[in-house]
Every structure is written in C-alpha cells, then in structure tokens.
C-alpha positions in Angstrom: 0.2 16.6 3.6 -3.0 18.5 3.5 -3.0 18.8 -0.1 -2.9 14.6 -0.4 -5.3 14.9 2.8 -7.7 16.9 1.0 -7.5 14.7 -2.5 -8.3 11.7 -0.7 -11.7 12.9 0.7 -12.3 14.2 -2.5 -11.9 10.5 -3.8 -14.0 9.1 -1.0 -16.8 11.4 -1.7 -16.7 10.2 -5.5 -16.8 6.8 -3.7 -13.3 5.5 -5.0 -12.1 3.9 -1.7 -9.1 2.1 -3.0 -7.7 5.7 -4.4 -8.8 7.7 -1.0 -6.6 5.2 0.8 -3.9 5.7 -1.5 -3.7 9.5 -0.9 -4.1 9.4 2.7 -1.1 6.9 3.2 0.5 9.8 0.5 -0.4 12.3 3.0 1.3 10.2 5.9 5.0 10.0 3.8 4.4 13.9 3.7 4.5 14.1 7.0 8.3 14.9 9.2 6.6 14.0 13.0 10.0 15.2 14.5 9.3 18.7 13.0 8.6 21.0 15.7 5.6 22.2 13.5 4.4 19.2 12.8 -0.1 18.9 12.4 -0.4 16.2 14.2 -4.3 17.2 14.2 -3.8 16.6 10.7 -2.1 13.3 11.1 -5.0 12.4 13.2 -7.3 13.1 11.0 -5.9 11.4 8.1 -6.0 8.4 9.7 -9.7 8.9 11.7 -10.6 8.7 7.6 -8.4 5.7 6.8 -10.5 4.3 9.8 -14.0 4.3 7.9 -13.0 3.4 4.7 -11.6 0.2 6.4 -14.7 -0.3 8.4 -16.8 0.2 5.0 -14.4 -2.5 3.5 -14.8 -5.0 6.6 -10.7 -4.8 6.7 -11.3 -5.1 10.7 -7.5 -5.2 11.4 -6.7 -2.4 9.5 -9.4 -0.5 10.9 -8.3 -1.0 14.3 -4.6 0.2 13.3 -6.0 3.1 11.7 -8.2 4.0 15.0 -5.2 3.7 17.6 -3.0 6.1 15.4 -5.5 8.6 15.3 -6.1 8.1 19.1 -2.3 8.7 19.5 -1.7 11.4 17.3 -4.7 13.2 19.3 -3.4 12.7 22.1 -0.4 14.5 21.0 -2.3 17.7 19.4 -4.3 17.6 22.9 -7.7 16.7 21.7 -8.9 14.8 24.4 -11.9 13.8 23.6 -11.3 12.2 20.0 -8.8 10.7 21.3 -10.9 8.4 23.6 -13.6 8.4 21.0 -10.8 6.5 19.0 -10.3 4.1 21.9 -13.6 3.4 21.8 -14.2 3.3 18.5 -11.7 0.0 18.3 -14.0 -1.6 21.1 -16.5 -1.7 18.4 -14.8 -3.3 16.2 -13.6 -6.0 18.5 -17.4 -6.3 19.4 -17.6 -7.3 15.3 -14.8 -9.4 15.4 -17.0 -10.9 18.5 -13.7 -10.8 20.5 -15.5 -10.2 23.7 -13.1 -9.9 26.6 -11.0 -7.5 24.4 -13.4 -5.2 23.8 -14.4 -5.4 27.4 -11.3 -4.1 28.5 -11.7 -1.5 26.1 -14.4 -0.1 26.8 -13.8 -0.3 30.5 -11.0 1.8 30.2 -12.5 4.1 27.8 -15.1 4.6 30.3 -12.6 5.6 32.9 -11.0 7.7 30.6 -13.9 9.6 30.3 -14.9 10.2 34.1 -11.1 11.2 34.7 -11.3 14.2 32.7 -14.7 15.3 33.4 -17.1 13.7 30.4 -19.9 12.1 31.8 -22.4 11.9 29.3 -19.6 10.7 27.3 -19.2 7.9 29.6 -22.4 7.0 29.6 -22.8 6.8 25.7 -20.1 4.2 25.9 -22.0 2.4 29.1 -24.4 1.0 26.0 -21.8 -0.7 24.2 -20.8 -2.6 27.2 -24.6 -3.0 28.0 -24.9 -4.5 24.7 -21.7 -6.7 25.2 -23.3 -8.1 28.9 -26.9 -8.5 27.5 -25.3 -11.1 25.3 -24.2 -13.2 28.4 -26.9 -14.9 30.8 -24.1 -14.5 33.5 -23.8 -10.7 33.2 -26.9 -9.7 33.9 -25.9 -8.0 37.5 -23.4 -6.1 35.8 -26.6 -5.3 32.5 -29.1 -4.5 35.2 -25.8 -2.0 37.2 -25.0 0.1 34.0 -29.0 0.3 33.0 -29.5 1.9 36.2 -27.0 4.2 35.9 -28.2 5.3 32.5 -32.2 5.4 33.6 -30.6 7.7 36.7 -28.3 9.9 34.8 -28.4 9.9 31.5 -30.5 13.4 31.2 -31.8 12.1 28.1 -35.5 11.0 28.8 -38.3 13.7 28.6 -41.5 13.8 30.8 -43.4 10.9 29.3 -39.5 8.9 30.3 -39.4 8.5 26.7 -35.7 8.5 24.6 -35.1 10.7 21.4 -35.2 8.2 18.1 -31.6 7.9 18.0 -31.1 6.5 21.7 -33.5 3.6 21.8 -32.0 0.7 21.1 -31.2 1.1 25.3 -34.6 -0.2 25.5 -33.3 -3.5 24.0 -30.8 -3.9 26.4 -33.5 -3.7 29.4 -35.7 -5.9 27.5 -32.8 -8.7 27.5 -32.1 -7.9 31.3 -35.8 -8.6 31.9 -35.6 -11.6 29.8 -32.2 -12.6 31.5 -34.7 -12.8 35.0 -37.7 -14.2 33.3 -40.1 -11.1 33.5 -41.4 -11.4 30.4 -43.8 -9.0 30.2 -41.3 -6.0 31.1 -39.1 -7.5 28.5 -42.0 -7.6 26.1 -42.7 -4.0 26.6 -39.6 -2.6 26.6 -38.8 -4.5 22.9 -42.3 -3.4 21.5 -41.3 0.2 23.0 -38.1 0.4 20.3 -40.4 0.1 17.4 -40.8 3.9 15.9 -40.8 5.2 11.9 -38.2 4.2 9.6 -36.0 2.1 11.9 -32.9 1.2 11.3 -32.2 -2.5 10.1 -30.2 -2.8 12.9 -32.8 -2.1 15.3 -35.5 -4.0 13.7 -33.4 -6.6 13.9 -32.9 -6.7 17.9 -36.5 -5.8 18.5 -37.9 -8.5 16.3 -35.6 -11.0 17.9 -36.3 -10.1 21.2 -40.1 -10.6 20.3 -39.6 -13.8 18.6 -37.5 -14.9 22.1 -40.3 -13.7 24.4 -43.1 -15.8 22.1 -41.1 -18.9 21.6 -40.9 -19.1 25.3 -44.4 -18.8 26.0 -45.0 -21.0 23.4 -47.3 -19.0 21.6 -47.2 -20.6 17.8 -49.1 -18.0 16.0 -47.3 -15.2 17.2 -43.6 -17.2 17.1 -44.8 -17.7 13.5 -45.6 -13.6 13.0 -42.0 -12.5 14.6 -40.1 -15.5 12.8 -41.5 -14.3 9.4 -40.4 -10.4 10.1 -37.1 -11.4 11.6 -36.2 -13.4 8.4 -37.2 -10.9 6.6 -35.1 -8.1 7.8 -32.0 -10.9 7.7 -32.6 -11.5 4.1 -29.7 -13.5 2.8 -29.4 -12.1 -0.4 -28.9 -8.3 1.5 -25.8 -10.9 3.0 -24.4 -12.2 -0.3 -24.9 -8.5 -2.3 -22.7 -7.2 0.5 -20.2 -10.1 0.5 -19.4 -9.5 -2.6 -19.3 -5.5 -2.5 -16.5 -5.8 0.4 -14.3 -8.4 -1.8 -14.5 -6.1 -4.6 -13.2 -3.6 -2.9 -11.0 -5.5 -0.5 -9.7 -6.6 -4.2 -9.5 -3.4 -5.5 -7.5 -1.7 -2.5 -5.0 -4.5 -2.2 -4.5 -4.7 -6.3 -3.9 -0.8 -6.2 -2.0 -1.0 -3.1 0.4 -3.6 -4.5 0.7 -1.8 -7.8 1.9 1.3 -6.2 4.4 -0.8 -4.5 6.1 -2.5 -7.3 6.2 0.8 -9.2 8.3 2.1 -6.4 10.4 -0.3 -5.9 11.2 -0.4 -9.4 11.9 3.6 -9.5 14.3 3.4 -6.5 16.1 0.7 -7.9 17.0 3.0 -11.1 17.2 5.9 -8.9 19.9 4.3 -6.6 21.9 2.8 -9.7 22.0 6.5 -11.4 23.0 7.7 -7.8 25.9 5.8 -7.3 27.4 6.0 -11.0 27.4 10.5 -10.2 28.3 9.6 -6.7 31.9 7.8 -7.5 32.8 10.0 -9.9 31.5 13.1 -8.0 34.0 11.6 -5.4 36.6 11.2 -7.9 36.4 14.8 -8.9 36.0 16.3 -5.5 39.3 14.2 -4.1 41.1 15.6 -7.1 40.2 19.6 -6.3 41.1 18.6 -2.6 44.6 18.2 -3.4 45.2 20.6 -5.4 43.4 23.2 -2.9 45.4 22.4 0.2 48.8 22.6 -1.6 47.5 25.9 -3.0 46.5 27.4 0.6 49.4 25.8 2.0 51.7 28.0 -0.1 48.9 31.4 0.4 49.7 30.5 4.3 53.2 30.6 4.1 53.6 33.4 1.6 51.6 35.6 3.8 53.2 34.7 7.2 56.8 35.3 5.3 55.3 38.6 4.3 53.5 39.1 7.4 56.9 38.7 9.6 59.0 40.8 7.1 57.3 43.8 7.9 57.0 43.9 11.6 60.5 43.5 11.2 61.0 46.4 8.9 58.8 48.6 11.2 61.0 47.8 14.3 63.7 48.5 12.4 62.6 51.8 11.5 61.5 52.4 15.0 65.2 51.8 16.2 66.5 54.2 13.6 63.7 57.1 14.7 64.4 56.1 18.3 68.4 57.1 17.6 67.4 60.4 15.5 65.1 61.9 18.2 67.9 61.6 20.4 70.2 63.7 17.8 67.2 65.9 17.3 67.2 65.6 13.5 63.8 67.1 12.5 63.9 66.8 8.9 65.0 63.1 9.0 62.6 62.7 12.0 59.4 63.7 10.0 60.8 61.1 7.4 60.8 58.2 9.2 57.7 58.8 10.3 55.7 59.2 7.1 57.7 55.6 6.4 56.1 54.9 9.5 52.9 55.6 8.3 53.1 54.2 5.4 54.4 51.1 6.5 51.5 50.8 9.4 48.7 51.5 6.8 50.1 48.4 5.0 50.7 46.4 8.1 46.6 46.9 8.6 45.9 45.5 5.3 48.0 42.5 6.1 46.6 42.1 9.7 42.8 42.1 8.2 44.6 39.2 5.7 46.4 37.4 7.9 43.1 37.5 10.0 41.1 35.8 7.2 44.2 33.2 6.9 43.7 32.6 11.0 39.5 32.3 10.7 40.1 29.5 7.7 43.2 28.0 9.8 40.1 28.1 12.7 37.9 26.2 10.1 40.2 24.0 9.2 40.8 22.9 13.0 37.1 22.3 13.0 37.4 20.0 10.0 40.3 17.9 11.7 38.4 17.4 15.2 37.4 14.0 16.1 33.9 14.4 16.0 34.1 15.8 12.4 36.1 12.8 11.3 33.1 10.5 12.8 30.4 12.2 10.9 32.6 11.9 8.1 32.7 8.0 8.5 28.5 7.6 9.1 28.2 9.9 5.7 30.1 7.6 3.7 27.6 4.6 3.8 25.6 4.4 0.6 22.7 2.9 2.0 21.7 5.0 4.6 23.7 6.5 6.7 23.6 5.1 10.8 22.2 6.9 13.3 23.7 10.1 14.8 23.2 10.0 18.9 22.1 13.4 20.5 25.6 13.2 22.0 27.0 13.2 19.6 25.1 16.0 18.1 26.1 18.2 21.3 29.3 17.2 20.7 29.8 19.0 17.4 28.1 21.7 18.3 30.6 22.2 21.0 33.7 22.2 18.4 32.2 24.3 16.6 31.6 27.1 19.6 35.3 26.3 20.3 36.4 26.9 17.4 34.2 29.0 15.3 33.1 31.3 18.3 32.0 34.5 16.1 30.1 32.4 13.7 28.1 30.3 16.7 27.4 33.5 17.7 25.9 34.6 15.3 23.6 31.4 14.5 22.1 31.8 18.2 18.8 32.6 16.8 18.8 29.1 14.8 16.3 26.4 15.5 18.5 23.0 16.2 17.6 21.8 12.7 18.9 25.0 11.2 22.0 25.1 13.0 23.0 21.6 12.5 22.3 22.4 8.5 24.5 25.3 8.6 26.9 23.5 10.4 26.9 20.3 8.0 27.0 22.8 4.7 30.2 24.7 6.2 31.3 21.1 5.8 30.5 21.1 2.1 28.4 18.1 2.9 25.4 17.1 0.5 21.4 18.1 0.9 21.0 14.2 0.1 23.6 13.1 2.9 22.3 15.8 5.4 18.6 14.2 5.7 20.2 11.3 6.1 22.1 12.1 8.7 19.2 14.1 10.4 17.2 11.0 9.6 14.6 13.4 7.2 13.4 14.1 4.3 15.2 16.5 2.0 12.3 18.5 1.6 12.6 18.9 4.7 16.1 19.7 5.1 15.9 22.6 2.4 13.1 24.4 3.9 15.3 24.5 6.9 17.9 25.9 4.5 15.4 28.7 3.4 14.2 29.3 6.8 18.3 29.8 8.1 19.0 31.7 5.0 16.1 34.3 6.0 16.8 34.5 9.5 20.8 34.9 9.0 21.1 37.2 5.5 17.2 38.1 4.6 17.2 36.1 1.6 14.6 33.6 1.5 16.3 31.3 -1.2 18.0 27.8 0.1 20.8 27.7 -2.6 22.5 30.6 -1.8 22.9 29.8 2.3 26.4 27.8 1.5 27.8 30.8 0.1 26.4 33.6 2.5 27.8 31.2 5.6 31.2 31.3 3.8 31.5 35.0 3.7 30.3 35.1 6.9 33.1 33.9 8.1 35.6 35.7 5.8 33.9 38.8 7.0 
C-alpha cells in the first residue's frame, strides 16, 4: 500500500493526474482493513490525495466520496482533527456545487465538532465559510452580523492597528456585505476597499471589485460604476473560463479513458485466470479423491494390524506374569530370573508399541475432527467455485471448539496464535488450499500467507510459509 501510495504522489508531482489516481485506488486493493495492523492513517491519506486531484479535475462527486473516506478512516487511526477538516472540506465543495442547505448542515456540525473536543480557533476558521454562505442571502444577515461578531471578539487574529494577516482578509468581505445587507454603505465601502493588499488572489479581487461595483451602482455614481465594472470584467475574463474548461475535460477524459482501460484489462485477465483455474481444479479433485481412497483402506489395515499386535502382547505378558506368579510360589530362582528378563524384554517392546499405538489414537483423534459436523459444513461453503459464502463468527467459535475437544495438546500449543493464525493452522491440518482459505476468511492470499509465515515463526522458528503444513503435522505425531 505505501509503495502504490508513494508512486502516486510521485505521479502527481510530475503532474500525471489520471496515473496518480490509478496508484492510489492500487494502494486501496492493497489494503486488508480487518487486519489488526491495518494503517488506516495510510488509508486516510491515500484518499485525502484522491480528494485534490478530484477537486483539480472539477469531478465534485468524487471529491466528496474521496473526503468522507478520509474523514472515516481518521476517525479510526484517532486523528481528530483531519478528520473534521475532512468534514469540512466536503462543505466546500457543496458551497461549489451551490448546494446551499447541504453545506449548511455541514458546516454547522463541523463547527460543533470542533467546540466538542476543544478546537476553537478551528471553529472559527470554519465560522467564514458559513459567513460566506449567509452573506449570499439578504435574509441571513442576523445570523452574518452573529458569527462576524464572534470572529471580531475571538478570533485572536487582529494586531493593534485591528488589522488581519494577508491570508485572513477576505472576512472583511463578509462585513462589507453585512453592511450592504443594512444599507450602510460607507462601512461596507470601507471594509471592501480594506481587502485590497499586494498580489491578491483572483478570488479576492474578485469579491472586492464586486462589492465596489454594488456599492457605486447603488449610489448611482456612473463614473465610478464604469471604473469597478471595467476591473471586475477583467479579473472574470472569459477566456481564463474557456482555457480552464477545457483543461478539466481533458483530464476528466483522460482519467475516465485510463480508468476504463484498466478495467477491461482486468476483466479480461480474470476471465483466463478463472478458466485455467477450474480445468487444474477438476482434475486436482480427481487426483486427490483417487489418493483418498486408497489412503483410508491403507490406514484402515495399519489400525487394525497394530491393535491385533497391540492386544497379542498384553496378552503374552499376562501370561508370563501367571507363569512367574506360580514359580515364585515354588521358589524356582533360576526359572524365576528367566521369566523376568522375558519380562523385560517383552515390556521394552510393549513401550515401543504404546508410543505407536499412541500415534494411531492422535490421527484416530484427527480423524474425529474431520468427521464433526462443523468440519463437514466448511467442507460444503469451500466447494463453491465462485466464492465461497460467508463463514459466521459462530461458526468460527464453533470449530475452534472441536478442535480443543479433540486436538487438546495441539490447541494448546497454538495459544499464542493471533485468530487469523489459528484459523490458518486449523484450515491447513485440513489440507485445505491457500486459494480456498482467503476465501473463506474473506482475504486476500497475500494476506493469508503472511499469516502462514507469521504462525510458522511463532510455533517452529522458521520464518518460511511453505513449510507450516508439514511442521503442524509432526506436531501432532510428536
């Protein structure tokens, strides 16, 4: 994910938009959010830069999408603050979409946001936007003239002359239209003339020239009307419009052309990829049914062989044990000391056996796990080709529990397992497939075979995921 993450601001810094985009939603598909170490911080970020590239493309509604994800995925990581600076970041572009009452509620909420965890000046930053939203309504202007208070009273930001840095003065626009809003034009006059500084934006220019033009044309003053129309038009020059236009439905073009593109080829690769996949899949099958059968009627005949042998010499040794039990009576030393090297012998064997007939009881034990009910079930979901359906936590619990019935040293031993680990181990003992595990666990098998490493390291020291099938095995065979 950061590796995609770290491409795609390379290829927005180049300027290549349509190809940032591409690696960020690459950087997404990396992503497993029910990983316990998951970056969400990460997550948000990727999207807080899918966010500006929209908003340079004018693609408003993905923009908005983009700025809610990041908000959540803050949320999550616990960066509080970015993630109402998300929030409000979506009432701005509901401001462009000039969806009003939206971005109203927005902003009211982000505002309340802020107070609630302590961020005042925060609060008040995002008091302009709503400003700017009320000084567009004649009907507003109680609620303009209420948050401009505020702001003169506690924003902190005014110096001795009560005179705003560069950056925060297009507040004095929003006074200028609360005077206008009450017909005081001279206060609004002053307060517009008061935004005008060195290299303003064109955004600024903008409101201040069309505040001026407002305040002339009402006092029907033709050669100043005439002065303010002439600069306003010229800082709305149409062709700055067009030349804009254009850029954005290049791009817009661009993005959707490549976004489509990387689609199809997809598509086209999973097609080939799931055709391949089921030809190996049926005759896998085919193969693996075969060495079933002839496995089980092989360990049937192991089992019995070594229970016949198993029960032939306990027999033997009672036997003897009668016989040494009737010559200790008669006192025959010689014959005594015999039958109890025999004795011996015959228990050193029956040791052997018992450690064998113990292995034979641990499979039979495996095997009982493979013939529970819940077993079966996975058994059934695993079988679908096309995803496998959902496994319920209760499910989960459920085989977890068979398993500590019936594979009680094992479960011990895999305590120190994370719940993905263990249900991996558990799913391998099965001889189930990495490709069928993720999608039973409903991941990626990436995923899946780092748990793999991480279970083989904690479990044997070996920090390979191949080899964690066969260590589990002789773990139990142990």
């Amino acid at each position: 994910m950061e590796a995609h993450y770290l491409l795609g601001c390379t290829y927005r810094d180049m300027g290549e938009a349509p190809r940032a985009v591409d690696c960020y939603l690459d950087a997404i598909a990396c992503a497993d959010t029910v990983a316990a170490d998951c970056d969400f911080w990460m997550m948000a970020s990727v999207y807080g830069q899918m966010a500006t590239i929209y908003h340079q493309q004018l693609l408003l509604t993905n923009e908005i999408d983009a700025h809610r994800k990041a908000s959540y995925y803050n949320c999550i990581a616990k960066d509080t603050l970015y993630a109402i600076l998300e929030q409000q970041m979506v009432a701005g572009v509901y401001i462009l979409q000039n969806k009003r009452d939206s971005a109203e509620a927005v902003l009211l909420q982000v505002m309340n946001d802020y107070h609630e965890k302590g961020l005042y000046q925060e609060e008040l930053q995002a008091s302009t936007m709503l400003m700017s939203l009320y000084s567009e309504q004649p009907d507003r202007s109680a609620d303009l003239k209420r948050l401009v208070d505020i702001y003169d009273e506690k924003s902190g930001l005014f110096d001795e002359h009560h005179e705003l840095p560069p950056d925060r003065r297009l507040f004095y626009c929003y006074k200028a239209r609360y005077f206008e809003s009450i017909n005081q034009l001279d206060s609004a006059e002053y307060y517009y003339r008061k935004m005008h500084q060195g290299n303003m934006l064109f955004t600024s220019q903008n409101s201040m020239y069309k505040g001026l033009l407002s305040i002339f044309n009402k006092r029907g003053k033709a050669d100043s009307i005439a002065k303010y129309a002439n600069l306003y038009c010229a800082v709305n020059d149409s062709s700055i419009a067009i030349k804009d236009k254009e850029l954005t439905a290049q791009m817009a073009a661009s993005y959707n052309y490549s976004q489509l593109q990387k689609e199809s080829n997809e598509n086209a690769e999973k097609a080939h990829q799931t055709e391949n996949r089921l030809y190996f899949v049926s005759l896998f099958v085919l193969v693996i049914i075969f060495f079933i059968v002839i496995l089980i009627a092989k360990y049937s005949r192991q089992r019995k062989e070594q229970q016949a042998k198993y029960i032939a010499l306990i027999q033997e040794r009672k036997k003897i044990v009668e016989e040494l039990d009737s010559l200790k009576v008669k006192d025959y030393d010689t014959i005594i000391a015999r039958k109890e090297d025999e004795i011996a012998i015959l228990n050193k064997t029956i040791a052997e056996h018992d450690a064998a007939y113990r292995d034979v009881m641990l499979n039979d034990k495996l095997s009982v796990f493979e013939e529970s009910q819940i077993v079966k079930t996975f058994s059934e979901k695993s079988k679908f080709k096309k995803g496998c359906p959902g496994i319920t936590n209760d499910e989960w619990d459920e085989l977890v529990e068979e398993f500590r019935r019936d594979m009680p040293s094992v479960f011990s031993m895999m305590k120190c397992l994370s719940p993905l680990q263990f249900h991996v181990c558990i799913l391998l003992l099965l001889d189930y497939d990495e490709s069928v595990i993720a999608a039973l666990k409903n991941s990626r098998p990436q995923t899946i075979n780092k748990a793999k490493e991480r279970a083989n390291e904690k479990l044997f020291r070996t920090s390979d995921a191949a080899s964690l099938k066969s260590n589990l095995k002789g773990a139990i065979m142990a």
